[in-house]
C-alpha positions in Angstrom: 3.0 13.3 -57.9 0.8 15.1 -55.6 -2.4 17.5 -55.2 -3.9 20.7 -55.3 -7.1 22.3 -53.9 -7.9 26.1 -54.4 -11.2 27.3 -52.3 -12.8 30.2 -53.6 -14.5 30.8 -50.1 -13.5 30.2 -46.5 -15.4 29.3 -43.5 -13.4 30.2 -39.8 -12.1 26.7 -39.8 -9.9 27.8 -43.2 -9.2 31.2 -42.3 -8.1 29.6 -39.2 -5.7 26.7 -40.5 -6.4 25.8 -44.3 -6.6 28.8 -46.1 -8.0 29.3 -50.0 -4.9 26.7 -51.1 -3.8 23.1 -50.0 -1.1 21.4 -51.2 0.7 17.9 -51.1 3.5 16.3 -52.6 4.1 12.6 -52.4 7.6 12.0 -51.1 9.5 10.4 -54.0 8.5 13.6 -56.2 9.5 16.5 -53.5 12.6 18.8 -54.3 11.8 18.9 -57.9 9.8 22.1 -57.8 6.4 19.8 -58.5 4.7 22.5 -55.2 6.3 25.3 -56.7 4.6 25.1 -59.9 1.6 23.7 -59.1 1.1 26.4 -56.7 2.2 29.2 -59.4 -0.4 27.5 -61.9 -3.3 28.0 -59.3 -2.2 31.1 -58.5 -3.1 32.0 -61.9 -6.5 30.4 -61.9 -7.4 32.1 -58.9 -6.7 35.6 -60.3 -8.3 34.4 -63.4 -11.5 33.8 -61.1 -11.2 37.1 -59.9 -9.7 36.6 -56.4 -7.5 39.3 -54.9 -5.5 37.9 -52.5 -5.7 34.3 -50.9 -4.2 32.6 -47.8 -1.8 29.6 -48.0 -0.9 28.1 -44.6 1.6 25.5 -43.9 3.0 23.7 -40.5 5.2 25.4 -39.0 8.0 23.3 -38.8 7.3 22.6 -42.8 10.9 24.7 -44.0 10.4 23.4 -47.5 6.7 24.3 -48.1 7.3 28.1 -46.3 10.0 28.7 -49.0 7.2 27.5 -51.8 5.3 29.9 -50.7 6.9 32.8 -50.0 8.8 32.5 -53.6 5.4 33.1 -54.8 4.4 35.7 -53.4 3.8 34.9 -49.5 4.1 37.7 -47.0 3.7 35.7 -43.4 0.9 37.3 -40.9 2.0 35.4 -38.6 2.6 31.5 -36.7 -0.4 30.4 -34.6 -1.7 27.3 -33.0 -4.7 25.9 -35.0 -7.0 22.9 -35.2 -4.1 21.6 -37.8 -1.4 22.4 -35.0 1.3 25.4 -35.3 1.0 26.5 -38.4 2.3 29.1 -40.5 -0.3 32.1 -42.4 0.7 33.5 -45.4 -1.4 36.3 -47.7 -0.6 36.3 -51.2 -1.5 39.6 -53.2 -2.8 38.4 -57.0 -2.6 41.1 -59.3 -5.3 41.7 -62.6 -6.3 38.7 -64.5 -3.6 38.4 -67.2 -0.5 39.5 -65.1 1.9 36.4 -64.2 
């Protein structure tokens, strides 16, 4: 239905445009909350691994993947032109290891 990556490091390239978390969901399977789930799922992993905040980017024309993130937890820095095109940065805060 689709893939996830979580990075536990960045070089400036990510920071830039790809952030800690990438995402895809194959067409057929969108609007069935497959990106929202995943995305809470490694959320969870990456607090488990002791990660305290990590960036999720998305383009910025992408309405459907901004909502994903920001209904788990995104606050937006802010909409820049990267080596992926205009995309959109987001921050999400992770709290202790155990909290969902």
């Amino acid at each position: 239905m689709g893939a996830i990556t979580l990075r536990r490091t960045l070089n400036e390239k990510l920071l830039e445009g790809g952030g800690h978390i990438g995402y895809g969901v194959r067409p057929s399977a969108r609007g069935r909350g497959v990106a929202s789930w995943a995305l809470a799922e490694v959320l969870g992993r990456a607090r488990a691994r002791g990660m305290d905040r990590v960036l999720v980017t998305c383009g910025d024309g992408n309405v459907a993947s901004a909502r994903t993130i920001e209904r788990n937890g995104g606050v937006l820095e802010d909409v820049r032109d990267t080596w992926l095109g205009r995309a959109r940065r987001y921050w999400i805060t992770l709290g202790p290891a155990g909290a969902r």
